[in-house]
C-alpha positions in Angstrom: 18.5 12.9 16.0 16.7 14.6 19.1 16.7 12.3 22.0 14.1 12.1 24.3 14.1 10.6 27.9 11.3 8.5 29.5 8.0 10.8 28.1 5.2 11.0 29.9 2.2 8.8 28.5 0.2 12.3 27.9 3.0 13.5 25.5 3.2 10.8 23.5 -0.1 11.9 21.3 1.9 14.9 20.6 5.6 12.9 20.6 4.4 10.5 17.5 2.3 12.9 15.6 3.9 13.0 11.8 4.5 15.9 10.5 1.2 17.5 9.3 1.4 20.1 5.6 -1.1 22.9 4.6 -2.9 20.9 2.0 -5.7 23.5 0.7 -3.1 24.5 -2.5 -2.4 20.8 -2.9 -5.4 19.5 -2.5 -6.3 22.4 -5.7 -3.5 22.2 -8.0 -4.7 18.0 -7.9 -8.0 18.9 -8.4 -7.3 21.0 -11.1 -5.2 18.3 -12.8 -7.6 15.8 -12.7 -10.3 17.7 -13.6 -8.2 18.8 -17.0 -7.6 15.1 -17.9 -11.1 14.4 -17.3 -12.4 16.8 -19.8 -9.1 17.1 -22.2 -8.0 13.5 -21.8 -4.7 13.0 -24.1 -4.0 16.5 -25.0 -4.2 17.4 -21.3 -1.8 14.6 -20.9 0.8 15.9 -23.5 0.4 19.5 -21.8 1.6 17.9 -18.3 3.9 16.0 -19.9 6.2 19.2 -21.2 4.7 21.2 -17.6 6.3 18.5 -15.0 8.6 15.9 -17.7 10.1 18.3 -19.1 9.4 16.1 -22.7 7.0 16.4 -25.6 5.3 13.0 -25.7 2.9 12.0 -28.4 2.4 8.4 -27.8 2.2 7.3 -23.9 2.2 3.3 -24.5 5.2 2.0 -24.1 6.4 0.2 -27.5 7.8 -3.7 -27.9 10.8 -1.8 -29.4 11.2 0.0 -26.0 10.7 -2.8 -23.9 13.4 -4.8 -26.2 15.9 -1.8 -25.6 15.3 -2.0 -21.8 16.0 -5.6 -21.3 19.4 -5.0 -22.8 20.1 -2.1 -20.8 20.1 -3.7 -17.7 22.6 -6.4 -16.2 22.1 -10.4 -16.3 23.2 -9.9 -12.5 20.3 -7.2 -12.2 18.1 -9.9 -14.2 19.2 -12.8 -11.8 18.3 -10.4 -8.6 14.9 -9.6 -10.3 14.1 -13.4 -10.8 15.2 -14.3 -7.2 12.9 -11.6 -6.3 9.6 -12.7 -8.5 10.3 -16.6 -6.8 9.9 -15.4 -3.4 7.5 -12.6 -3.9 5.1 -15.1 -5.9 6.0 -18.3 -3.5 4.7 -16.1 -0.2 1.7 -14.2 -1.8 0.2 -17.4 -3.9 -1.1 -18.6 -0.6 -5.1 -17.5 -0.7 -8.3 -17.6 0.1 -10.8 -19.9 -1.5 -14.3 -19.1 -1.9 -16.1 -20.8 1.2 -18.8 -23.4 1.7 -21.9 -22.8 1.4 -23.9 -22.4 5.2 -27.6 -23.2 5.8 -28.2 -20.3 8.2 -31.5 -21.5 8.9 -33.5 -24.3 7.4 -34.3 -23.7 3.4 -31.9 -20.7 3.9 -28.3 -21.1 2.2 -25.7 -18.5 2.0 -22.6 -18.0 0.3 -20.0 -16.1 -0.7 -18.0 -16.3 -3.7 -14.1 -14.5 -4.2 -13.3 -13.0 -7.8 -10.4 -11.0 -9.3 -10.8 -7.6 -9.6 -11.3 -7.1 -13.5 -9.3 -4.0 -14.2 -6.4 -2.4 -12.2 -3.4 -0.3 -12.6 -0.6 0.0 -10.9 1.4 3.5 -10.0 5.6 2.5 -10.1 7.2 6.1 -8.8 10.3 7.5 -10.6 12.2 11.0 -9.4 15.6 10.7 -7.7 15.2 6.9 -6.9 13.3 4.7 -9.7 11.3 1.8 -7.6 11.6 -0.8 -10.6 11.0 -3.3 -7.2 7.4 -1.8 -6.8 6.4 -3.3 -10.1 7.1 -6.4 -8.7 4.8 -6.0 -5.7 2.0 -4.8 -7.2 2.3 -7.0 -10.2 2.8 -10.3 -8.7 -0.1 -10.4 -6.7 -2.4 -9.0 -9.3 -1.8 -11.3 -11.8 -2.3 -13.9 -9.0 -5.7 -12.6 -8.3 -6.3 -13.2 -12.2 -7.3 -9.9 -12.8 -7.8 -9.8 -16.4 -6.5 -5.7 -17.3 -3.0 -4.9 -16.0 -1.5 -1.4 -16.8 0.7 0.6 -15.5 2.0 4.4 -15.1 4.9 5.4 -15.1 6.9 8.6 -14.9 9.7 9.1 -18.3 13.0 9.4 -17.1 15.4 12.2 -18.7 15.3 10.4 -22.0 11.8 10.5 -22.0 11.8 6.9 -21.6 10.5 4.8 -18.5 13.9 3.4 -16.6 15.1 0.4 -18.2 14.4 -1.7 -15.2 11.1 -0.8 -14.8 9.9 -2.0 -18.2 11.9 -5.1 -17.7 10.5 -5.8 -14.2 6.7 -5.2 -16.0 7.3 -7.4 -18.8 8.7 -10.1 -17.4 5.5 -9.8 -14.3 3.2 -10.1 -16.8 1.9 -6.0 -16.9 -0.3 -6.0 -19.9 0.7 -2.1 -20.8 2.8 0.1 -20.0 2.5 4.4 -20.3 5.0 6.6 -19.8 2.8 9.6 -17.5 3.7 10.1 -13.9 2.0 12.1 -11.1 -1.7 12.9 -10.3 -1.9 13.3 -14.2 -1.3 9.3 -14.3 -3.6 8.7 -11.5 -6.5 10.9 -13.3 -5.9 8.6 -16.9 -6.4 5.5 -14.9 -9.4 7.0 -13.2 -11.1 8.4 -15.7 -9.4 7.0 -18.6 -8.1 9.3 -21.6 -7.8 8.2 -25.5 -4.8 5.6 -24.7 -4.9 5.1 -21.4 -8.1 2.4 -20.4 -10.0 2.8 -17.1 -9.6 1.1 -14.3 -11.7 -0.2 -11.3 -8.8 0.1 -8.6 -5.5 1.6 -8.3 -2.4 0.6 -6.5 1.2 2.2 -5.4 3.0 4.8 -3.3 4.0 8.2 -4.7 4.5 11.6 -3.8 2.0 14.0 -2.0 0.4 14.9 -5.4 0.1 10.9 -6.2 -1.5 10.7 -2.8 -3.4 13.5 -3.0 -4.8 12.4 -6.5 -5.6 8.8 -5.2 -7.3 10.2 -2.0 -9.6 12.6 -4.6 -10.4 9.8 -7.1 -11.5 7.7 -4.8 -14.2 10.0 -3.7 -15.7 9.6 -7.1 -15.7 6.1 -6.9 -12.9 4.4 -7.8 -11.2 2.1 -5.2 -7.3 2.6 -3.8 -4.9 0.1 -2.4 -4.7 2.5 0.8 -3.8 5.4 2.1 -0.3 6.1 1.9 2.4 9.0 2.9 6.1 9.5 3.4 8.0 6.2 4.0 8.6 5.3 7.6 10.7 2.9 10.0 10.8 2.2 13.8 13.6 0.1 15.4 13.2 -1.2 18.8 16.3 -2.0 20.4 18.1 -3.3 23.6 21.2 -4.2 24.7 21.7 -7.5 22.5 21.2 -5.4 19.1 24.1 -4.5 16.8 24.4 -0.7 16.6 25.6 -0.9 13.4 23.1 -2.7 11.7 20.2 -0.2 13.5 22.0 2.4 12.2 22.0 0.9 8.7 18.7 0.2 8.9 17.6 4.0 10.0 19.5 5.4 6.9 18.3 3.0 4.3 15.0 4.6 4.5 16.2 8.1 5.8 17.3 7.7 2.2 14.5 7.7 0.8 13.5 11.1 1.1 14.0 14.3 3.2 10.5 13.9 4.6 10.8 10.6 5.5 9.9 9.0 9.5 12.8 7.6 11.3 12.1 6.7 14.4 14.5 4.6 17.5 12.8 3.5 20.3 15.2 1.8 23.1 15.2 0.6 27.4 18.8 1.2 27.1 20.3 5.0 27.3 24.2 3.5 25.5 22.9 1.6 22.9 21.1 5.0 21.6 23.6 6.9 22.2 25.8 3.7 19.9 23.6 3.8 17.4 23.7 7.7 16.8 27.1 7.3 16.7 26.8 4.7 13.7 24.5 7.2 11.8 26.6 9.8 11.8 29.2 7.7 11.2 27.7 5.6 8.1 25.6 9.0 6.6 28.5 10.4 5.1 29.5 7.6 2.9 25.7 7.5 1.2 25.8 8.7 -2.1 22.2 10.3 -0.8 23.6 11.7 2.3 22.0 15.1 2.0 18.5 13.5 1.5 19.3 11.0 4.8 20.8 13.7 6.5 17.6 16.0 6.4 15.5 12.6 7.0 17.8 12.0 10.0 18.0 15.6 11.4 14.2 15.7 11.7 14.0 12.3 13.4 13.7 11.2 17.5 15.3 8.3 19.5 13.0 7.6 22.9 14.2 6.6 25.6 11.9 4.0 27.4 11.4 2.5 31.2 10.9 -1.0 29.6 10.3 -2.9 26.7 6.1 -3.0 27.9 6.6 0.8 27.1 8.2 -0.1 24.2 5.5 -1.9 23.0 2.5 0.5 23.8 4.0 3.2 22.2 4.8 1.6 19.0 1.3 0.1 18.9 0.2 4.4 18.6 2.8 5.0 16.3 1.8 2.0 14.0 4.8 2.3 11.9 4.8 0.9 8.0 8.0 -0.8 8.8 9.4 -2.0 12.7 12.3 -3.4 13.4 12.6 -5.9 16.3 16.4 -6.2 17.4 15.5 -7.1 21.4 16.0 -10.1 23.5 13.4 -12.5 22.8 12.1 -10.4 19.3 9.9 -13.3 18.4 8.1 -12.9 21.5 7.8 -9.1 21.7 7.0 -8.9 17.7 4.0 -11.0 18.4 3.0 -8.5 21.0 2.9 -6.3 18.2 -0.7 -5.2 16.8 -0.6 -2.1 14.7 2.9 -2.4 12.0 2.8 -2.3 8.1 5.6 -5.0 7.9 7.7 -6.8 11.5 11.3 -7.7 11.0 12.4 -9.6 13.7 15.9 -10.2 15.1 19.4 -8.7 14.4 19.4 -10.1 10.6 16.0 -9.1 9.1 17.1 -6.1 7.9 14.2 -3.2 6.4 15.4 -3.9 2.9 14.9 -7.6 2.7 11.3 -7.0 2.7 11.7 -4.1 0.6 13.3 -6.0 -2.1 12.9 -9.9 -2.2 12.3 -11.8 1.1 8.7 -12.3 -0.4 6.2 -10.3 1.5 5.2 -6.3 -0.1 6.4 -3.4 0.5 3.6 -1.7 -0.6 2.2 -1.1 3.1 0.1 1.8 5.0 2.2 5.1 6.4 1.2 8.0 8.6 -0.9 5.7 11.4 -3.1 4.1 8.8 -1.5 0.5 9.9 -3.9 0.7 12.6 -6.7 -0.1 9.8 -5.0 -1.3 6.6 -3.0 -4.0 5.5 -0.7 -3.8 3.3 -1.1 -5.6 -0.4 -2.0 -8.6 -1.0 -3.6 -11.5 -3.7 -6.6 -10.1 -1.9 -6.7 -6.7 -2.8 -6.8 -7.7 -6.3 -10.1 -9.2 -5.0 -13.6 -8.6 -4.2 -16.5 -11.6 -2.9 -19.8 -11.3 -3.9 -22.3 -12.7 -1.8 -25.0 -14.8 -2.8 -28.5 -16.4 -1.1 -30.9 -18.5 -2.1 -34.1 -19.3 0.2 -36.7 -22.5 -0.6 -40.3 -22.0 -0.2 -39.3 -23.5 3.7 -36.7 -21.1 3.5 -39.0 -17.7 3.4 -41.6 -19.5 5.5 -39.3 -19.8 8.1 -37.3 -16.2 7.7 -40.0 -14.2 6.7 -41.6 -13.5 10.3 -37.9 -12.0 11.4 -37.9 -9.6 8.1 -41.9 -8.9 8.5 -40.8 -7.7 12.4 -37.8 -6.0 11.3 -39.0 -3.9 8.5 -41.9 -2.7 10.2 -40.1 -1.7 13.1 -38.2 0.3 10.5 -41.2 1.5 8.9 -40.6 0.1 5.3 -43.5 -2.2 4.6 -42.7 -2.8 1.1 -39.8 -5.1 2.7 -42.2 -6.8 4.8 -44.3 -7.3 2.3 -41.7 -8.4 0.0 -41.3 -11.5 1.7 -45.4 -11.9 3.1 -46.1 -12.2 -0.6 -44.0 -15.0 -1.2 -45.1 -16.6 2.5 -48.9 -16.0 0.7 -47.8 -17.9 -2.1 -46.6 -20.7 -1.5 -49.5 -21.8 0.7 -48.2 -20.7 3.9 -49.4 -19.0 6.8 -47.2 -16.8 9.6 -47.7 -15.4 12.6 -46.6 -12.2 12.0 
């Protein structure tokens, strides 16, 4: 890890920037892709499928057959963990919003606004070196929470050509309505645009790799909503003198393991304790079974040495990790100091991978700054509100000499006369 000492507030701009890629060939071979399963839907598909799978795949949809097999492959203790999981995840997230009152805004004048599921939404459950069969259950929970009526999900075929056993049993047993075996921005085009299997949908959720992002980013431009804008995973630990090295250090690697391009980030007041916490690293890396993936993670990460936990505080605020760790005297109080985080864990025991797995909120959260703006998901983005009004013949006699003044000031007189007209009417006069 690079250490640096006490930066100067100007640097830290430059100190917390993530790592930026040249994304014109990207940003092409996606928009290539998608425009092929736009046009060439299923066949299209198939073709990606042997490019990038490395499998000849005539039917996507997962089978009952297939989801039977997959519920056998996996452990009853794997089973047990997954229901824990589902119990907590469900118990936090099925706390929501109800549609509010309605409000006279002004006599005759009532407004409303009224909260409904999102109809039809798929979900994105990433595969490679580390199947997330526990995204499934972040993205499915919730959904089917919200009441959204259409539930797929993409997913990339394993080297059987299957999707991993877990996965299928973590969508079955969430309630996913179907299941396709297609990974990368091919997956995110089908549930876009839809193809001759794969349905439509009106928003779509999960993390991914830079062509999964990449696809989401370009989709969305042509109209069809995305849970967020999302990059390599990321952590931040804060830490003082009353933290346990060891468990900083465990917390660094768990998601230096996720990938080589992964931000690890240690922010401390107390020069020892980084130098103790390094020391676990390097001590814990090589006994990962994923060390050379942590260890590139790691090597490309910084530990920042700050004049006091204020410090602290501002310059995780910039950095707006997806995931900080709070391991300080007094965390509670610092973490609520906090304003710009994807996920707080606070104190010695909260550990990165409790919420990753099972403590009950998502994983599913904003990367690369964009915690500054998004949340991550909830029962409420499975949601939309419509908003609704409805105006008495008091009602526009009493509004309509704000609109009349308003709309010609913006020069559209059809608006103003849109509501003179109904003024005219109803027998009543206005000033206006």
């Amino acid at each position: 890890m690079q250490i640096i000492e006490f930066p100067e507030r100007n640097a830290w701009a430059d100190l917390l920037r993530r790592p930026s890629l040249d994304t014109k060939m990207l940003e092409e071979t996606v928009a290539s892709i998608i425009g092929d399963v736009r046009q060439n839907g299923d066949d299209a598909l198939r073709r990606f499928s042997r490019q990038f799978d490395r499998h000849s795949i005539d039917e996507f949809e997962v089978t009952e057959h297939e989801f039977a097999e997959a519920e056998t492959a996996i452990s009853a203790e794997l089973r047990s963990a997954i229901a824990t999981a589902i119990e907590n995840i469900g118990r936090f997230h099925a706390v929501t919003e109800s549609d509010p009152e309605p409000i006279e805004t002004m006599r005759g004048v009532l407004c409303w606004r009224r909260i409904l599921p999102i109809e039809k939404v798929g979900l994105y459950v990433p595969a490679g070196s580390a199947p997330l069969f526990s995204t499934v259950l972040m993205l499915a929970i919730p959904a089917k929470l919200a009441g959204c009526n259409e539930v797929i999900m993409c997913s990339p075929p394993n080297e059987n050509g299957k999707v991993e056993p877990a996965t299928l049993y973590a969508a079955r047993v969430c309630g996913v309505d179907r299941v396709y075996k297609i990974g990368g921005a091919q997956a995110i085009a089908a549930m876009a645009y839809g193809t001759e299997t794969v349905p439509s949908v009106y928003k779509i959720f999960g993390p991914g790799n830079q062509f999964v992002t990449e696809a989401k980013l370009q989709v969305m431009r042509s109209g069809v909503a995305i849970d967020m804008p999302a990059g390599p995973s990321e952590v931040a630990v804060l830490v003082d003198s009353t933290c346990k090295p060891e468990f900083a250090a465990a917390d660094l690697l768990s998601q230096a393991e996720h990938g080589p391009d992964s931000q690890v980030m240690l922010v401390s007041t107390d020069r020892g304790v980084i130098r103790s916490v390094i020391a676990e690293v390097e001590s814990q890396i090589v006994r990962l079974p994923r060390k050379d993936t942590a260890m590139a993670a790691i090597a490309n990460s910084k530990a920042i040495l700050v004049e006091s936990i204020d410090a602290a505080v501002e310059l995780l605020n910039e950095y707006a990790a997806e995931h900080l760790i709070i391991a300080t005297d007094d965390a509670g109080a610092v973490a609520d100091r906090i304003t710009n985080a994807g996920s707080v864990f606070i104190g010695n025991f909260s550990c990165e991978a409790a919420g990753d797995y099972a403590s009950g909120t998502n994983h599913t959260l904003p990367t690369g700054g964009a915690a500054r703006s998004y949340s991550g998901v909830t029962v409420s983005s499975f949601k939309k509100s419509i908003t609704y009004q409805k105006l008495s013949e008091e009602g526009i006699r009493n509004l309509a000499p704000t609109i009349e003044t308003m709309a010609s000031a913006e020069g559209l007189e059809a608006h103003a006369r849109a509501a003179s007209v109904r003024v005219a009417a109803s027998g009543g006069q206005n000033d206006v």
